[in-house]
N, C-alpha and C positions, 0 to 999 in steps of 0.2 A: 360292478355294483356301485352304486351311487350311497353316498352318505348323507343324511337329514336331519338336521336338529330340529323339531316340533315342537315348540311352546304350546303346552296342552295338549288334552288327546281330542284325536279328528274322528269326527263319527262320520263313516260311509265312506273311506276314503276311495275304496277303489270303485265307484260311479256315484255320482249325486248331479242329476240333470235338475237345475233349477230352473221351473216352466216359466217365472214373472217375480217382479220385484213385488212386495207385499209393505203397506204402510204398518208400522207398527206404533201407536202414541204411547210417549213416556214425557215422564217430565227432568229436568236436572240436567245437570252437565253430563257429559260423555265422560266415561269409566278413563281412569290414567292406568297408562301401563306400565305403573311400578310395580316393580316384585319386593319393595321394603320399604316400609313406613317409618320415620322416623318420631322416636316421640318426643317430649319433653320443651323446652324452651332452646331457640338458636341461641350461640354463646358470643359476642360479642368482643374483639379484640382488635389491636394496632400492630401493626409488625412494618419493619422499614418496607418502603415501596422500590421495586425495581421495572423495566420493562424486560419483558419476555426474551430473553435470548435464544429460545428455540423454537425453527420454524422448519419442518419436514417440506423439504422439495423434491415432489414425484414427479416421473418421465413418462410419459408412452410409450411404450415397447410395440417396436415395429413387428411386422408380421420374419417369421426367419425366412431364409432361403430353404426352398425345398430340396430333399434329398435322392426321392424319387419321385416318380410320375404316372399316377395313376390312369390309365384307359379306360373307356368307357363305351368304345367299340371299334371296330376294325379300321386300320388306315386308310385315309382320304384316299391314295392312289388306288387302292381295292373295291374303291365303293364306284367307283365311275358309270361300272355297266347298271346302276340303278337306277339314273337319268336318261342314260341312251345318250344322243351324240349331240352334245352341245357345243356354241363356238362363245367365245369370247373376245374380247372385242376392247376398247378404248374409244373414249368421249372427251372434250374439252370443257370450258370454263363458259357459262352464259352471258353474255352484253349484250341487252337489249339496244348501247345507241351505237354497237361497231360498227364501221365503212364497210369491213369487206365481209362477205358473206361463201358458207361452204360452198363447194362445186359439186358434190358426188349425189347429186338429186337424185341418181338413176338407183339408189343404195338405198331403201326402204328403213333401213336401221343405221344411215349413215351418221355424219355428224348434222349433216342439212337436216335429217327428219330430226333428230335430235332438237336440234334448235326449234325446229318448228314447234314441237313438243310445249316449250316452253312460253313460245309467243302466241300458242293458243291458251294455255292455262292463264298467263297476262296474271302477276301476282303481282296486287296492288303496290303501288309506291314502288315497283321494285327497280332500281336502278342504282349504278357505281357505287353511289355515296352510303342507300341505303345500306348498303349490303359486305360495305369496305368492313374490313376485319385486319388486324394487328396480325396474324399469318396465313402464311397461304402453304406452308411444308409444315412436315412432323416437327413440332418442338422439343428436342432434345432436353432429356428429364436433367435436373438436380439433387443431390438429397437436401431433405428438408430440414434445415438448422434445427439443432438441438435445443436453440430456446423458444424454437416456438412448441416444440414437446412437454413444457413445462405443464402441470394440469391446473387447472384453475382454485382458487378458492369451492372451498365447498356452500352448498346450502347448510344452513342452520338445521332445519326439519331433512330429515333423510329416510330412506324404506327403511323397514326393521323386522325385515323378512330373515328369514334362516335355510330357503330353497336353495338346492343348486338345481343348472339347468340338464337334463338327462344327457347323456354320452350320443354326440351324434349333433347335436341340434346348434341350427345354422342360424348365426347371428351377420349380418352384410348389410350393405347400403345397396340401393336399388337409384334409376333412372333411366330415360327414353333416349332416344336418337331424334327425335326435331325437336325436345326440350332444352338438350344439351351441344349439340353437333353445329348446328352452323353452318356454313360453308352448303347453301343450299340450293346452287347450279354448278358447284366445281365439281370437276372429275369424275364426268359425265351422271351425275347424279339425276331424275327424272323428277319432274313436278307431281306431288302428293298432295293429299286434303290438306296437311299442314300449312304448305305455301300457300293455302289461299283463304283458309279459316276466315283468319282478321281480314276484315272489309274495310274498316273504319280508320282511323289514326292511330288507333293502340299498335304496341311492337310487335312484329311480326317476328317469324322465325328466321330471319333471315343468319342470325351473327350468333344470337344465344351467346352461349361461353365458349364457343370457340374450341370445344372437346373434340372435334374430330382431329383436329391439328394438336394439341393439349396432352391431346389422350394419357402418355406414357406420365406427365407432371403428375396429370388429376390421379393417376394410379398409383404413382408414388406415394403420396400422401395420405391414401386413405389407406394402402400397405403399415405406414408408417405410425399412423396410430395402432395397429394390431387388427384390423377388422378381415375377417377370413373370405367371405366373401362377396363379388362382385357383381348385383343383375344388372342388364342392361340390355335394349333391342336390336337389333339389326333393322337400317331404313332398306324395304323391300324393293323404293323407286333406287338405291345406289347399286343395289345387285341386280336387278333387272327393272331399267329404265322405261323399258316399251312394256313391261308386266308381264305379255303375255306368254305361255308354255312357245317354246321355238324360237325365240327373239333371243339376240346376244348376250352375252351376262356379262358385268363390266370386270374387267381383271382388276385397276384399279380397286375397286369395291373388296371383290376378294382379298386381295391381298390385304388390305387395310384392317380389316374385320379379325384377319389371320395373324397379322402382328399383336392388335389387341388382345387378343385371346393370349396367345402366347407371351405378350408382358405381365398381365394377369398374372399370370403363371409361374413365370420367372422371379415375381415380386410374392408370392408365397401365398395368393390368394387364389380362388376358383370360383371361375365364372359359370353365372346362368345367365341363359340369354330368353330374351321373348322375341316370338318371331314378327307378330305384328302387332303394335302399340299406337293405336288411334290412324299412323300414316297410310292411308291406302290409296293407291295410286290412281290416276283420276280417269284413267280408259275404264273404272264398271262405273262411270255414270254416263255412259252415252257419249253426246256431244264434249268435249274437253270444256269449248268455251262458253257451254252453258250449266258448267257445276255449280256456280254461285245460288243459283236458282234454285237448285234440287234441294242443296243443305239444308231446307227448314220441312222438305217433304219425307216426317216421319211420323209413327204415328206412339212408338213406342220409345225408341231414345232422345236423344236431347239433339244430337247431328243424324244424320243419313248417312251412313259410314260405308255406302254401296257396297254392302256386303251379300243383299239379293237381287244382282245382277246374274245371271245367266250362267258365265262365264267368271264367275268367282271362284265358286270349289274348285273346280281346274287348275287355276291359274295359281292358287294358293296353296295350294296341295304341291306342287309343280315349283313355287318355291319354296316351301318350309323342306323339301327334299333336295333341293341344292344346295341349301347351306346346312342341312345336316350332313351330307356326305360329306363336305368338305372340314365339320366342322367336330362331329358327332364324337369323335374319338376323345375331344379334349373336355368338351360340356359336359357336367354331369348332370343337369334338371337342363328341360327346355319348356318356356309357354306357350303355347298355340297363341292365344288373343290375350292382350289385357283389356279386362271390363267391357267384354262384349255387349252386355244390355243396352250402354249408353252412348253404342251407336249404329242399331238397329233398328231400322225403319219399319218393319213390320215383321209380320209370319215368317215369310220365306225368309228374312234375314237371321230368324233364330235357325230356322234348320239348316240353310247353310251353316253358320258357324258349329254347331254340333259335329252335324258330317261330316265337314272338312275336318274339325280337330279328330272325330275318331278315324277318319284316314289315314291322319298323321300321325296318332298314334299305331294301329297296327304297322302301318311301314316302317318306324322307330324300331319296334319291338318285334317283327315276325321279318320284315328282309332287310334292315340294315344290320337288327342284332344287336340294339342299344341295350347297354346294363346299366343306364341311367334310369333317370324318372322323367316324366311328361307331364303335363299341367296346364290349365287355366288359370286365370287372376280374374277376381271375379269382384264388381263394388257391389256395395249396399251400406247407408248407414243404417244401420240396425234400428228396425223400429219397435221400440216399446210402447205397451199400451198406458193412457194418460190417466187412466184412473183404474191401475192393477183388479179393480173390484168390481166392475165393468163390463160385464156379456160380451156389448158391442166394440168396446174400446179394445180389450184380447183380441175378439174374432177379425177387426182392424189392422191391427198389429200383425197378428198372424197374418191375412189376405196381403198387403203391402210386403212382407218378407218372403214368403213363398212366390209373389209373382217376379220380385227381384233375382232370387236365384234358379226356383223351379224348374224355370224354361230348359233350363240348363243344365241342370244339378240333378234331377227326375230321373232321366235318363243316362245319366253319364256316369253317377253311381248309385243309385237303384236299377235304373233300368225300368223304368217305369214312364208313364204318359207325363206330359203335362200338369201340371196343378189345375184346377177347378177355376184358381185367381186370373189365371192364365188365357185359357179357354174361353172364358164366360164375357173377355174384353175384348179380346185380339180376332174377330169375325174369322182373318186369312191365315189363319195357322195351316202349317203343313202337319195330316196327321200323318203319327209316327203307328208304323205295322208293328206286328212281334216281329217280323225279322229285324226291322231296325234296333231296335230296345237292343235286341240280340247282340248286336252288333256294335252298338253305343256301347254298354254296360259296359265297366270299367276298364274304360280308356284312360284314366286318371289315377295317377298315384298317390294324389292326396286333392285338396280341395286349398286352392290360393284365394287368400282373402285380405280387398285393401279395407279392414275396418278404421277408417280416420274417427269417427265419431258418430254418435248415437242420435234418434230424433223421435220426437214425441207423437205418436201416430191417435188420430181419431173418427169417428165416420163423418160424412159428410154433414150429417144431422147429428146432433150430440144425443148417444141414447138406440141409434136406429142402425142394424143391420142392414134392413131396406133400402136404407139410403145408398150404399153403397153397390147394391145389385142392381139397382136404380141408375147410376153413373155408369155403370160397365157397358148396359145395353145402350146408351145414350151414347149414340158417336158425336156429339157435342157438346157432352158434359167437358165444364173447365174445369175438373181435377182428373180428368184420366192424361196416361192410364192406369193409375193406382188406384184412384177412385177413392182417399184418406186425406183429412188433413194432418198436413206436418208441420208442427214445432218445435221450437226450442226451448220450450219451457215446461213445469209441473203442472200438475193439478194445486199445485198453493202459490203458482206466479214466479218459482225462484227459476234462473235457468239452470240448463241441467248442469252447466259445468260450466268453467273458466272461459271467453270467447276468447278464440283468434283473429286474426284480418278476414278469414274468411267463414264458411259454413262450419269448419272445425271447434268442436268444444271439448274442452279434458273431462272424459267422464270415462274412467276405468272401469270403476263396478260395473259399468252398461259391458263394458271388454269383456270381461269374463261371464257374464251373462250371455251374450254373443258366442262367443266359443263353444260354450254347454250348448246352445241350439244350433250351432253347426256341428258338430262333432253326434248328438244325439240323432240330428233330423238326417242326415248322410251316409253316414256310420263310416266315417274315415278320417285321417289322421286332418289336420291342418296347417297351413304357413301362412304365416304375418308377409303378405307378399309386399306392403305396400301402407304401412303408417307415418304422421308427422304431424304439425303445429307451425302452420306460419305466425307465430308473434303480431300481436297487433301491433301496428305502426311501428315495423322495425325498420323496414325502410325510409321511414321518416327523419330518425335518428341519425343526428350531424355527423357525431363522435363514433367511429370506428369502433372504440372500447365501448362505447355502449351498443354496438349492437352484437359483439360477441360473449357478451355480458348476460344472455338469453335463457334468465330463469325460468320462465313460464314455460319452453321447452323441456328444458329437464325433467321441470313436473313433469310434464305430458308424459314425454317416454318412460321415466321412472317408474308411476301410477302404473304407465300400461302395463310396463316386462314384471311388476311385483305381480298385478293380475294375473298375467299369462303362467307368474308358477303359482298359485292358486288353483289356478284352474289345472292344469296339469297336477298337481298332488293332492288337491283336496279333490277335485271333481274328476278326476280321472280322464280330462281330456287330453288328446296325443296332438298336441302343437310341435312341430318339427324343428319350427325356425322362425324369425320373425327377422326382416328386410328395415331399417328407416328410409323414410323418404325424404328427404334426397340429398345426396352426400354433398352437394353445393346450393345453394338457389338458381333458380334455375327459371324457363321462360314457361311463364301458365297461363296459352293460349291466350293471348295478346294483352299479360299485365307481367310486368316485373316486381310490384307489389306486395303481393304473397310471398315471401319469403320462408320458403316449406327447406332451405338446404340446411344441413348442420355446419358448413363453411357460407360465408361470406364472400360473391363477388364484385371485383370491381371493375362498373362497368366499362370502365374507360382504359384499363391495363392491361382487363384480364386476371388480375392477383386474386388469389385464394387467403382466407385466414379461417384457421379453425374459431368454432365457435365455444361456449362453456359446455353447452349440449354434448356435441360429438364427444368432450372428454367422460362427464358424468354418464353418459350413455355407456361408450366401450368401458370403462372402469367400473359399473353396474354389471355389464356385465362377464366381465373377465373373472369379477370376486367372486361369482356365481359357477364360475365351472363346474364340469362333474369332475370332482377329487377320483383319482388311480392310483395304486399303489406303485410305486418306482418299481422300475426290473430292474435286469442284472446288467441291463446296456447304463443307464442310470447310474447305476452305484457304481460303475465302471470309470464313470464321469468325477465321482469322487474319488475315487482310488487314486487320478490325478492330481486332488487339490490335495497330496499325499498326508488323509487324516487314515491312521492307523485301523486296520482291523477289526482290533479287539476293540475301540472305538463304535464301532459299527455293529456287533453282536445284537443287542437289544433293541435296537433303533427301528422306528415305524415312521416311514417317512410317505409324504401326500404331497400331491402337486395339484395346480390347478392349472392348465391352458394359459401360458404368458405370464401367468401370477404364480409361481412356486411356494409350498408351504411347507419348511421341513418340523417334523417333530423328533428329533434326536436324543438320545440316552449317551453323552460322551462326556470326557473327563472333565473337559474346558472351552468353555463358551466361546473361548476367541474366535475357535476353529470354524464357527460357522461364518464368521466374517469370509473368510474364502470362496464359502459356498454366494454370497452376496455378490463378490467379485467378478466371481468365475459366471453367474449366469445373468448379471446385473437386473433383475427384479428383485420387488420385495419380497421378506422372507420373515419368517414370525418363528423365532425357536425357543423352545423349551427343552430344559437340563433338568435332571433329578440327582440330585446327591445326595446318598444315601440316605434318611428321611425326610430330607428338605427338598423341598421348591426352587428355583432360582431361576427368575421369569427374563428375558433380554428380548428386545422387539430391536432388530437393526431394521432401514428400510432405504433404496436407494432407487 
């Protein structure tokens, strides 16, 4: 049972789908939210001046060590006969200016084809210098000094919510494998879309942060502030470099993935992995060394992420099932795609990604035997209509958001066709039969959502429905394939929210508005797979302390997670978990710029520093647990800090996840200092003596 303080009573708690934000004109300031007025005249007085002697210094509480080990399906060595007979293999380190060159041509998956691999993809700029990186082995972890756990100054203005977050719900940082990884021809690693993205002078992927090598630091750290858990993707070119079903799988690779997983682990947090996140290997665009070309041939995402290749579903099916057998036992959520729409080149590329995920799910759940969950991550910034009162500007909004998720979302949990939005643009759609529907229908255990921020949607003609059935059939029209205009601003000129460096704007309310239309229109639970705020011009910023110094972020997150328990206890939506993005900064597709991490890195060392974010974030929501009442393992714990018995008779004690709260009925207040001691978090007690009160807050 979950405990809830409610200021005021909530009408409609258990559903209220709100369809559209609605203007209401008033005049006056906005209502304060005192509970007590005071009257009379302020009183005016001198009294000697001193400066402050007391100043609370709070720590981070690391994640503990875990005590058992939950499974989540049968061991790796049992799962073998569900691939059939694979070999494995080892690759070396790419130089494009080496002397000497492999010998074993005659070896089709040797190191020679390997190479060749690489010097047909030809990633720009790529050579020694660009690509030099500070290691080339696992770097052996540290713990992370105790003064850098100290928590920062707070904001002035703070939430002043009274939610906790329901039992169960997963609070973790999220990140990718060629955003963060590096090391992007060692250890026989295969050239993907990533290595060849950037064309131009901006930074490629070649070094990033250096996480592959890192890895055990970067997980240290984020253990260390208390965060539970850890998403991230598996690169599909390091476990199989040639891609395709039959070709070697790198043991390297394996094992590396394997270790990670299991420091995770060790370190007390639990990993979700996505299995493909933007990297796809560059055998489904045909010729290798004519990808460059393809990448602007789409007609629906923003890349050609050849995912309606032929030979796609096979191959990906064929790895999302290698690294779940090896992996599946310890994962407990795994994602098929992140944000499949935006890199979808047409029709065939949505039904691939459908079919393939629902492949992957029944083999998760009907012959591996996973007791996890499965999932997609899915973009869209939420488009609201610009003038709420508007025929055309709603049915707008509506077409633009249904064609964003629909394609996808239709079938995978209704079970259902296509959207009309859908249909009516994309000429090459592959229709879906009742047996597919059949077959799709709920592959997914909930619905992954990166909502960074919101945007102002209108018809193409201000006013006109037309206009936009108009753009659909129009394979020429310059605003498909949405066929809406989008902005950033009202119907009165303001924008909707704080800007970032980039398309990001702080607009919470739009959050929870967004949730109610996922949760209503899908009818399934939801995860924050993927929110953040890269700071404008943080990267500009000389001073170190000022760029960790990153108020605007706070808001962001702050704003959002009060919305998401909003929306969870007033509107009844089932939000599972919400993921930040991303637990470092990290490389955004050839800018370092954007700085979307809650650490700061340095690009020339590699050093990590937490930011004010990442502490105001996990202390948001640490405060926020769901309160339990202690058992008998618990007071077992006290029976140690040897406070007496009869001590203990009346006493109702609550804890929160990392944040302990006791509420105690005992003789003498000291005693709880023990309890302070013994689990070093803060603790907030209350004494009753006989008709009195005697209020004592320690905190350490």
């Amino acid at each position: 049972m979950v405990k809830v303080c409610i200021l005021g009573q909530l009408l409609g708690l258990a559903s209220v789908a709100v369809t559209q934000q609605v203007y209401l004109e008033a005049n006056g300031s906005n209502p304060r939210p005192c509970t007590k007025c005071i009257e009379g005249e302020p009183q005016y007085t001198f009294t000697p001046f001193q400066y402050s002697m007391t100043s609370t210094v709070r720590y981070a509480t690391s994640r503990p060590s875990p005590t058992t080990t939950t499974t989540y399906a049968p061991p790796s060595e049992s799962l073998t006969s569900l691939v059939g007979t694979v070999s494995y293999t080892t690759w070396g380190k790419w130089n494009p200016t080496a002397n000497a060159t492999a010998t074993d041509t005659a070896d089709p998956y040797g190191n020679a084809a390997w190479t060749e691999l690489w010097r047909m993809a030809n990633p720009p700029n790529f050579t020694q210098e660009a690509a030099s990186a500070l290691y080339s082995t696992t770097v052996e972890p540290t713990p992370v000094p105790t003064e850098e756990l100290v928590l920062p100054p707070r904001d002035y203005f703070g939430p002043t919510d009274c939610y906790n977050f329901p039992p169960g719900f997963e609070f973790g940082v999220a990140s990718s494998a060629s955003q963060i990884e590096g090391a992007t021809a060692e250890e026989g690693k295969g050239p993907s879309l990533m290595d060849i993205l950037v064309q131009d002078d901006r930074p490629k992927d070649y070094v990033t942060n250096e996480h592959y090598y890192t890895y055990k630091q970067d997980i240290e750290r984020v253990a260390a502030m208390g965060v539970k858990y850890f998403s991230f993707s598996i690169a599909w070119t390091r476990i199989l470099p040639f891609a395709l079903p039959g070709t070697p799988v790198n043991q390297q690779a394996i094992q590396h993935y394997d270790d990670v997983i299991n420091y995770i682990i060790e370190k007390g947090m639990a990993p979700e992995v996505t299995i493909l996140h933007f990297d796809t290997p560059l055998q489904f665009y045909g010729s290798i060394e004519n990808v460059t070309a393809l990448l602007a041939e789409t007609e629906i995402g923003y890349v050609n992420g050849g995912y309606q290749n032929e030979t796609f579903p096979d191959a990906f099916v064929n790895y999302a099932k290698l690294i779940m057998t090896h992996y599946a036992d310890r994962v407990p959520v795994w994602y098929t795609f992140n944000e499949p729409l935006l890199y979808s080149a047409n029709g065939k590329s949505v039904d691939h990604v459908i079919k393939s995920h629902a492949r992957v799910s029944h083999f998760y759940k009907e012959e591996l035997k996973g007791t996890g969950k499965i999932a997609l991550k899915f973009n869209n910034n939420f488009g609201v209509p610009r003038d709420p009162k508007s025929e055309a500007d709603v049915y707008a909004a509506d077409h633009f958001n249904s064609f964003q998720l629909g394609p996808f979302c239709n079938p995978i949990f209704l079970g259902q066709d296509y959207p009309e939005s859908y249909k009516m643009t994309i000429t090459d759609y592959v229709p879906l039969s009742q047996q597919d529907l059949e077959y799709i229908n709920g592959t997914a255990d909930f619905l992954g959502i990166d909502p960074y921020t919101a945007t102002v949607i209108a018809p193409p003609e201000p006013g006109s429905i037309d206009s936009i059935k108009a753009c659909a059939s129009n394979s020429s029209a310059e605003l498909r394939p949405y066929c809406v205009n989008q902005t950033t601003t009202d119907i009165f000129g303001w924008n909707i929210g704080y800007r970032s460096q980039s398309y990001v704007y702080i607009t919470p309310t739009y959050l929870r508005l967004y949730l109610n239309y996922l949760h209503n229109t899908f009818r399934t639970p939801v995860v924050l797979t993927e929110f953040g705020f890269p700071v404008f011009a943080e990267a500009d910023k000389e001073n170190l302390s000022d760029q960790l110094f990153d108020s605007p972020r706070s808001v962001y997150y702050l704003s959002f997670m009060s919305e998401v328990l909003k929306a969870i206890w007033e509107d009844g939506v089932q939000v599972l978990g919400a993921f930040a993005w991303s637990f470092a900064d990290n490389w955004e597709f050839g800018d370092y710029d954007q700085h979307f991490g809650i650490q700061t890195v340095n690009r020339t060392t590699q050093e990590r520093n937490y930011k004010k974010s990442f502490f105001d974030l996990v202390d948001f929501m640490k405060a926020r647990g769901p309160p339990h009442v202690l058992n008998s393992v618990t007071l077992s714990h006290l029976s140690r800090l040897q406070l007496r018995p009869s001590r203990l008779k009346e006493c109702t004690m609550l804890f929160r996840p990392e944040a302990l709260i006791f509420t105690l009925s005992v003789e003498d207040c000291t005693d709880i200092q023990n309890i302070v001691h013994f689990y070093s978090m803060p603790v907030k007690e209350f004494c009753t003596r006989g008709g009195g009160t005697t209020r004592q807050h320690y905190e350490k």
